[in-house]
N, C-alpha and C positions, 0 to 999 in steps of 0.2 A: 553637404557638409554641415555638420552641429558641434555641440559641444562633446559629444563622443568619439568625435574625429580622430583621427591619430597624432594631427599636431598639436592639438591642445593637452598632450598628455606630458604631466613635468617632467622636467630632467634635470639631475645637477652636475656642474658647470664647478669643477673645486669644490668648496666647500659652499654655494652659493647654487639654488635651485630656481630655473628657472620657470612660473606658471605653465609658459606652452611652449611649443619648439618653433617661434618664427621672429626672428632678430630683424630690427629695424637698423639696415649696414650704413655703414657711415659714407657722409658725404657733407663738403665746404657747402655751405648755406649763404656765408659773406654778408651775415645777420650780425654778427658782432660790432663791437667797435675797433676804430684805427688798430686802437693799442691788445685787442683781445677781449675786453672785460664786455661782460654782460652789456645788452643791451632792451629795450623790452622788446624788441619784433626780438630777440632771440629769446627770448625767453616765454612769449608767446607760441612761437614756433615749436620749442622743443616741446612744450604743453602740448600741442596740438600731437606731434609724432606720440608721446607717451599715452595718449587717449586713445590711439589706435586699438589698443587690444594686445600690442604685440608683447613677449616675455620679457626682451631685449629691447631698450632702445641704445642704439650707440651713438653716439656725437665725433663725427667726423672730423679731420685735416685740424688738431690742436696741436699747437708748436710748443717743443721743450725748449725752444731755444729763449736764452736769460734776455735778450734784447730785440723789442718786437719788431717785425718789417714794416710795420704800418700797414701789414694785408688784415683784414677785417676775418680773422679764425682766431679759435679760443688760445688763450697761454694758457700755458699750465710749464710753462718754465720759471713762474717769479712768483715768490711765497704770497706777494701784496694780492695775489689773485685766487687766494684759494679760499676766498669769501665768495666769489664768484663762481666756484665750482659748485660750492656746498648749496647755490641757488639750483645752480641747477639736477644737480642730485634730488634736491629736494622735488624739486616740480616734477620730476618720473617719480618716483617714487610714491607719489601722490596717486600714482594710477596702480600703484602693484608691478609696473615693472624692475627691472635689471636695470641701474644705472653705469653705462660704459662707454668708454671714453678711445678714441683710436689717437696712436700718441707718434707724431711724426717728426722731423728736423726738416722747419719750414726753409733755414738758411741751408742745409748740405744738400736738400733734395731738387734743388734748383741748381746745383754748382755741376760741371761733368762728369759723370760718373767715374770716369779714368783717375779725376783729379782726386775725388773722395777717397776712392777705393786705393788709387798706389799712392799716392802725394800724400796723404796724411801721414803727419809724425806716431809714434807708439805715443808721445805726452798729447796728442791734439785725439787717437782714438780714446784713451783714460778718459779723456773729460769729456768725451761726446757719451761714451758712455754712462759719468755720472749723471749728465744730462738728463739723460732717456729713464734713470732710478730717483734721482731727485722728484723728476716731474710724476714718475706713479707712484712717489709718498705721498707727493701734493693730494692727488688723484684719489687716495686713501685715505688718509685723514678728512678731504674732503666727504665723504660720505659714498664715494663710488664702488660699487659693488666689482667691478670689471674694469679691466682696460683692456685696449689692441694694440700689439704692436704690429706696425704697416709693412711686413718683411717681405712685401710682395710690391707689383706696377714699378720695379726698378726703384724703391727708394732705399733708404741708408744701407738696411744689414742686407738684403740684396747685391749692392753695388758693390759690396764684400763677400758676396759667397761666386759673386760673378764671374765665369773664365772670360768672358770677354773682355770686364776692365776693371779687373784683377790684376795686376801684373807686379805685385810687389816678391817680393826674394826673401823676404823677415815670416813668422812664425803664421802672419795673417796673411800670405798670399801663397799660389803655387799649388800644392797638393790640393785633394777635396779636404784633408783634415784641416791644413790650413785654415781653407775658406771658410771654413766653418766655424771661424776658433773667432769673431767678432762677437754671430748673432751669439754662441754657448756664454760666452762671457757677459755680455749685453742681459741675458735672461737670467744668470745666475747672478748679476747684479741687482736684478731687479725683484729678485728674492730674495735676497739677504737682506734688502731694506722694507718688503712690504710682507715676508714669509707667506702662509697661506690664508690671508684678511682680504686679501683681495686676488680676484680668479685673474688668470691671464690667460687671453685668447690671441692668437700667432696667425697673422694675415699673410697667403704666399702664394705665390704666381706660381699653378704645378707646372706648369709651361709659359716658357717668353715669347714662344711664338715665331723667333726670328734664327736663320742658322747662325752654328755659334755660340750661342745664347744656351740658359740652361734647359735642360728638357726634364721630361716626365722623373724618369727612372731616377735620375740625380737630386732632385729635388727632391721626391720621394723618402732618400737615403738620407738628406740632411734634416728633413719631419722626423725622422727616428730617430736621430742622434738630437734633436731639443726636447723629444716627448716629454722627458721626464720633467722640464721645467718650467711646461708650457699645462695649460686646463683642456686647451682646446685650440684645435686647427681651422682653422678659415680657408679657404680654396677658392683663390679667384685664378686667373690668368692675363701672360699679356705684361705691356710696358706702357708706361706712360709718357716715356721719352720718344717712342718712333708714333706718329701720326696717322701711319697707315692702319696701325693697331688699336685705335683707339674704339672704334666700334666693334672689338674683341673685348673692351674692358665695358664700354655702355653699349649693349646690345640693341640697333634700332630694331624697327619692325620689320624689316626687310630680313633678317637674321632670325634662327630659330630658337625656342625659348631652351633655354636648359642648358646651353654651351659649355659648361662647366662640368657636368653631371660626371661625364665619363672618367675623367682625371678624380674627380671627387671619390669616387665611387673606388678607386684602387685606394684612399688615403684610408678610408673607412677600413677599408678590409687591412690593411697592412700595417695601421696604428690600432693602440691602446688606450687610445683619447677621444673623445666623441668631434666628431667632424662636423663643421657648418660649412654650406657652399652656396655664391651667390652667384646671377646674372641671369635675369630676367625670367624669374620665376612670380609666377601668380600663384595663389592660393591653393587651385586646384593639381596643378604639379609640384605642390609644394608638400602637399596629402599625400601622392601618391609616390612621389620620392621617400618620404618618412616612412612611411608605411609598407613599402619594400625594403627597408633598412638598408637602403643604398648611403644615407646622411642621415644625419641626428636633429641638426638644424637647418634651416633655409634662410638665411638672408635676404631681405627687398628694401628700396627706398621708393623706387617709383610708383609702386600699388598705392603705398601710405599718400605718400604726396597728392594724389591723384583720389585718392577718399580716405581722409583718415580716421573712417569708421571701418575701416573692410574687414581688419582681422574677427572686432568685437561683429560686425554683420554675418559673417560666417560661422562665428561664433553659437548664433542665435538662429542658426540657419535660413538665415536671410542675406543670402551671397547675391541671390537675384537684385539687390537695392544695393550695391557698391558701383561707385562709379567707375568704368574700368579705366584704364590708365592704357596710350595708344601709343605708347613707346615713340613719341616723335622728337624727344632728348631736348624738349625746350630749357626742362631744369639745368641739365646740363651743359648744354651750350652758354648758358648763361654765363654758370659758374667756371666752368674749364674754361670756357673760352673765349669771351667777354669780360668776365673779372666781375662780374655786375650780382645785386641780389636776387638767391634762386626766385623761383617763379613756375605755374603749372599749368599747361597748356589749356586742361580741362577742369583742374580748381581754382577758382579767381581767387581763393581766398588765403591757399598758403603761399606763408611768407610777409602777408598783407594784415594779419590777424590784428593788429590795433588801430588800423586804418576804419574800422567800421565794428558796429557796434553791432552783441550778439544777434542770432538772426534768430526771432521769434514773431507769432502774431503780434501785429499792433490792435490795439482796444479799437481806433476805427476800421472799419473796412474800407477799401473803395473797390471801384469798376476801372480795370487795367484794357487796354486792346493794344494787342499784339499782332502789328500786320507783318507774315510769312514765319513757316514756321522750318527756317532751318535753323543751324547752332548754334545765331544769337538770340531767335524769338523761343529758341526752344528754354535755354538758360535762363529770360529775363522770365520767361512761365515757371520756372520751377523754382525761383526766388521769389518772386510777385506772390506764388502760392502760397509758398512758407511764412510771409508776412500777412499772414490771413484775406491776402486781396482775391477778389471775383475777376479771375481771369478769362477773357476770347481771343482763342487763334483764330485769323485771316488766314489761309494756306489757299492759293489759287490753285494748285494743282490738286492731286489726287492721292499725294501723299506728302506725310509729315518728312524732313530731314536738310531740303534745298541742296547747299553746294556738298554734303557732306555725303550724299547718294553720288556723286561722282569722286570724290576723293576717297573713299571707302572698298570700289567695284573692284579695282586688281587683286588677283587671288594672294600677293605678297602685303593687304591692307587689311588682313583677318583683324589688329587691333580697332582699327578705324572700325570698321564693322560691328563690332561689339561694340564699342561708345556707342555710335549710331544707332544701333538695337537698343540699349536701353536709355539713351536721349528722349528715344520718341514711347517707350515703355514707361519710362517714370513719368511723362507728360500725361498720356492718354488716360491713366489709370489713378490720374491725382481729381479728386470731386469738385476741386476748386480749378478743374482748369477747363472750357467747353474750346472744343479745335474745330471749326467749321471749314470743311475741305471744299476745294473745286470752289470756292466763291473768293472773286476778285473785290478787293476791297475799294467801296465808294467814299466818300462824304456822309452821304443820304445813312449806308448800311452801319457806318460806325458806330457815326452818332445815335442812331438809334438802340445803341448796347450803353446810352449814359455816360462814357465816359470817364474817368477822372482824369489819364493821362493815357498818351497814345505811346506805343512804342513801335517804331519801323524798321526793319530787318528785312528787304528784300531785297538787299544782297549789291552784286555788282554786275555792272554789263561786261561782257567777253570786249575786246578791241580785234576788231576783224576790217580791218583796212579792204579794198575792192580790188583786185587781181581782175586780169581778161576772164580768168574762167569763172570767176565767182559764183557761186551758183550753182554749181554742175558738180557731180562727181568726182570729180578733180579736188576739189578745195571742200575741204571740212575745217570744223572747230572741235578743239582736242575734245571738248565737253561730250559733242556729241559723238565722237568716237568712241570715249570711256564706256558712254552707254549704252554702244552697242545699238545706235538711232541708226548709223548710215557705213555702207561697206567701205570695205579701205583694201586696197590695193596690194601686190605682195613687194613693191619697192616702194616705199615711202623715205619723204623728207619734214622731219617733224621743224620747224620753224618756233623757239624759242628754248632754249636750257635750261628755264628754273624748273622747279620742283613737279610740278603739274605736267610740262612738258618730258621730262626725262621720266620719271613713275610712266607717265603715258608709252613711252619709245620701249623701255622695260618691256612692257605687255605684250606689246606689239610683236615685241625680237622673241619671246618666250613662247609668243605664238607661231613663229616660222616668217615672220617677214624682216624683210633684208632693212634694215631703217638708219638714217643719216639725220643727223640735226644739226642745225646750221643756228650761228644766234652772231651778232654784233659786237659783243666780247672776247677778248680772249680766251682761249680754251682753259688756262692758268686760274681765271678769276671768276670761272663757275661756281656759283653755291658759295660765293666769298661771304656776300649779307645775307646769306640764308644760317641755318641749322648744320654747321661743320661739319660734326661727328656722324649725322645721318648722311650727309652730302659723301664724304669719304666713303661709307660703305654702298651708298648707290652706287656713286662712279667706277667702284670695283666691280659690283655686279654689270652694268653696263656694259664694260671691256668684256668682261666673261661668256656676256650673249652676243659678241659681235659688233657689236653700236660703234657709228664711227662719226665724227665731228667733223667740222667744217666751222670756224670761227673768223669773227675780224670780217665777216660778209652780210650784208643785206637780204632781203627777199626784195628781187622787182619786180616781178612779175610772175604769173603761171600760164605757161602752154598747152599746148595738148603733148607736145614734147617733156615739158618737165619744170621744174622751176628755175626761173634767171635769178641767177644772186649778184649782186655786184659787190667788190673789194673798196676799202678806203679808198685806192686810186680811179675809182671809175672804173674800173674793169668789170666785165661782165662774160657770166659765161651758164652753162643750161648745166643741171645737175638734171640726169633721166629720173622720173619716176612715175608709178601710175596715182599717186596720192600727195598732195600734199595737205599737212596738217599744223593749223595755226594754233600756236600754245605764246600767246605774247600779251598774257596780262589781263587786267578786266578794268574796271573805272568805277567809282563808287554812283548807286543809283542813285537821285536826290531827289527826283521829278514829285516821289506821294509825299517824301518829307515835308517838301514845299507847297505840294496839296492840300496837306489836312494844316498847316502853320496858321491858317487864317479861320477855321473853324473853330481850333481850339487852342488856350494858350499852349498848353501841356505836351507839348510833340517833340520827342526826342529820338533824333536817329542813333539804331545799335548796330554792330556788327561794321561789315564790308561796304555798306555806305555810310559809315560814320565816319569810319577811318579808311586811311591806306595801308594797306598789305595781306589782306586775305587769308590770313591764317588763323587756325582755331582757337588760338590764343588772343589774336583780336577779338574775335567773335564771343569769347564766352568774357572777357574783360570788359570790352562795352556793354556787355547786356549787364554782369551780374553791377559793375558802377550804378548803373541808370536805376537800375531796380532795388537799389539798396538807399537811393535817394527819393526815390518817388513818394 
């Protein structure tokens, strides 16, 4: 991909052209303040998205409503804040992109949809409507090129074209003309106060996914009755009200890229209006969608989040240098479902952006060591470099990557994969970085590289408690399973349900063995402090291969018969199997931290012996901290 590509070729969008055809889609960031207004991580952040490269940047979940929730998303319902718009207008703008704005009802789209849709008065939908016109005059005046309306994920004008909670008997319920007679009014309000100064692009679920609910063809019919008032169609899918569906709206990795295409792909051909369509497209299906004139535009948050150099890397045909993004929906879990500010699995730095100061060479050099090189020693190497330091990898073994060569291996972790490809690609081929493999790190070898400060990353120890058969064929660790070190039996009992454990049992079932997992918790509160939205679409997948649970039970023991679990009451009883496999956590290593602590002052552990909880967002957050202070 270069600049001859086919996405970087303009299109205009109204009367408003956009550089290239790749939209930066909107999403709550929870970067503002209480009240809405600017804050500077938002306004560093939005910096950050418009440097991308992309045409569009859009700014996500802004509320029209006149009195704020105290949720931390943008107003754009109180004139006192359209000083705050114009900031941020300004800051994309600054890049040459599309400044647009997705414009939602923070207070109706939380109320039940039955109640919005029948219980509102004809005087309560008037003013929700001038609501939704007021706030994209804001929007305009303030200097914004675009705005979105959210007609999609079950929020306002959805819950009004809805047969399911629809149910009123007056002009806006009943019929499909009915239904329709909200969002037509809703957008011809919103052109009689902004005419065509500012473009309008129409967000809408072609399918909700659920029976009941609208489908394809209807939905379809109602895009053609707004075309005329609308710039441009958005095509997402899916509810944000049922749970189950929610990894239909944020596609993890376990789910295939493009989910949207097909439904996209009739809007194009059946409208008049140039189509955008999102959900989990990368750059290179994002080419080759455009370029088959299946859509006009493509929508992404997670690639940007995840480098937000990619679109301009691709740009300059240097796609090989973008950091991929491993769809593990940290950002989002945050923001759906924590409430907390987003955050990037594999970019420590968005969201974070005035917490540390720009990353350039420093005028000194020093001498960095980095013992082990998986994804925190790899991180703290590719920071370290960038501030001009003489970096050495320690890697005992025989290859760069550590824990992320097992969390990477199932054929459903193709994203993990590609990070991990080019973790250990941007390491080896930086001149500031020398990786000495297969050598265990001493005292004596360290220090003999001078030092200025140590960094330790080697990781965490498995917790592998001692069974009768330990040892023997019988009992394995998931690790070495993953790897394909030691055979596994065709009844297996995988012994723990986070994340590592179940991806493991996945595999396993995909590959033809019968597998049961058994863990201490309730079956209910699986994946509870993990990653939700990903966790929902495993557990679906899981039921689908068969996998069947066992909760509220122990491991005591293994036989040659099978494993003994015991219940909260002391009951005990033999589950058959020819495998069991231990997936129950690891423990941060400390022993070299504590090693080199006396050789040198400078010794800072990164990653999974720094902290607790093993995830790659630990791992790349303690390195790139430590490495931005060193």
């Amino acid at each position: 991909m270069n600049k001859k590509s086919n996405i970087f070729k303009p299109i205009q969008i109204g009367n408003v052209i956009s550089k290239n055809r790749i939209e930066v889609s909107p999403a709550g960031a929870f970067l503002c303040g209480r009240d809405g207004g600017n804050t500077p991580e938002y306004l560093a952040y939005v910096k950050s998205l418009a440097k991308s490269g992309a045409g569009i940047v859009t700014l996500g979940v802004s509320s029209i409503d006149e009195q704020s929730s105290g949720v931390p998303i943008t107003n754009v319902g109180n004139s006192l804040y359209i000083a705050d718009l114009m900031d941020l207008a300004e800051v994309i703008h600054r890049y040459d992109a599309l400044a647009s704005i997705e414009l939602v009802s923070g207070q109706y789209m939380i109320m039940p949809p039955e109640v919005v849709a029948t219980k509102s008065s004809k005087e309560e939908i008037k003013h929700l409507i001038e609501l939704y016109a007021n706030a994209a005059e804001r929007c305009m005046i303030a200097g914004f090129d675009m705005i979105m309306i959210h007609g999609g994920h079950g929020n306002v004008p959805a819950m009004f074209f809805s047969r399911k909670h629809n149910h009123r008997t007056d002009e806006y319920g009943g019929s499909f003309e009915n239904r329709c007679r909200f969002g037509e009014e809703l957008l011809s309000a919103i052109r009689e106060k902004v005419g065509n100064r500012i473009a309008i692009e129409y967000r809408i679920s072609g399918e909700e996914l659920l029976e009941g609910y609208s489908e394809l063809e209807e939905t379809l019919a109602y895009a053609k009755k707004i075309q005329d008032k609308v710039d441009i169609m958005h095509v997402s899918r899916g509810l944000l009200e049922e749970e189950s569906l929610l990894p239909y709206l944020f596609q993890p990795t376990y789910f295939p890229r493009a989910m949207n295409l097909e439904a996209a792909k009739r809007f194009k051909k059946e409208l008049n209006i140039p189509v955008s369509v999102v959900g989990s497209f990368d750059l290179e299906t994002a080419e080759e969608v455009v370029s088959n004139g299946d859509v006009d535009i493509v929508a992404m948050m997670r690639n940007i989040l995840a480098d937000t150099d990619c679109v301009t890397n691709a740009y300059k045909g240097k796609s090989d240098e973008t950091r991929p993004c491993v769809r593990c929906n940290t950002c989002i879990n945050r923001t759906h479902t924590q409430f907390v500010r987003l955050r990037c699995a594999v970019n420590p730095l968005i969201g974070r952006e005035t917490q540390f100061p720009e990353l350039r060479e420093e005028v000194h050099s020093k001498n960095i060591v980095i013992i082990g090189g998986g994804p925190a020693g790899l991180e703290a190497a590719r920071v370290s470099a960038k501030r001009g330091y003489n970096v050495t990898i320690f890697e005992k073994n025989s290859e760069l990557g550590g824990a992320l060569r097992m969390a990477s291996i199932a054929p459903f972790k193709k994203d993990m994969q590609r990070y991990l490809d080019w973790s250990i690609r941007s390491v080896m081929k930086n001149p500031k970085i020398k990786v000495k493999l297969n050598t265990f790190a001493t005292v004596d070898n360290v220090m003999a590289e001078k030092p200025d400060a140590v960094l330790v990353g080697v990781g965490a120890k498995p917790i592998i408690p001692k069974f009768t058969l330990s040892g023997t064929e019988k009992v394995a660790w998931v690790g070495d399973v993953e790897l394909k070190k030691v055979p596994v039996g065709q009844d297996v009992v995988m012994v723990g349900a986070g994340f590592t454990g179940l991806e493991a049992a996945l595999t396993l079932a995909q590959e033809g063995k019968n597998v049961k997992v058994i863990d201490m918790i309730p079956e209910d509160k699986i994946g509870a402090d993990g990653i939700q939205i990903s966790m929902i679409a495993l557990k679906e997948l899981l039921k689908e291969a068969g996998i069947t649970f066992e909760c509220e039970v122990k491991l005591s023991d293994v036989t040659e018969e099978g494993a003994i679990v015991e219940d909260k009451d002391g009951n005990k009883k033999v589950i058959k199997c020819d495998t069991v496999i231990l997936s129950l956590g690891v423990r941060a290593d400390k022993a070299q931290v504590d090693m080199f602590k006396d050789a040198l002052y400078e010794v800072y552990p990164i990653g999974d012996c720094a902290t607790k909880g093993g995830t790659l967002w630990n791992a790349t957050k303690t390195a790139f901290n430590v490495a931005m202070e060193i």
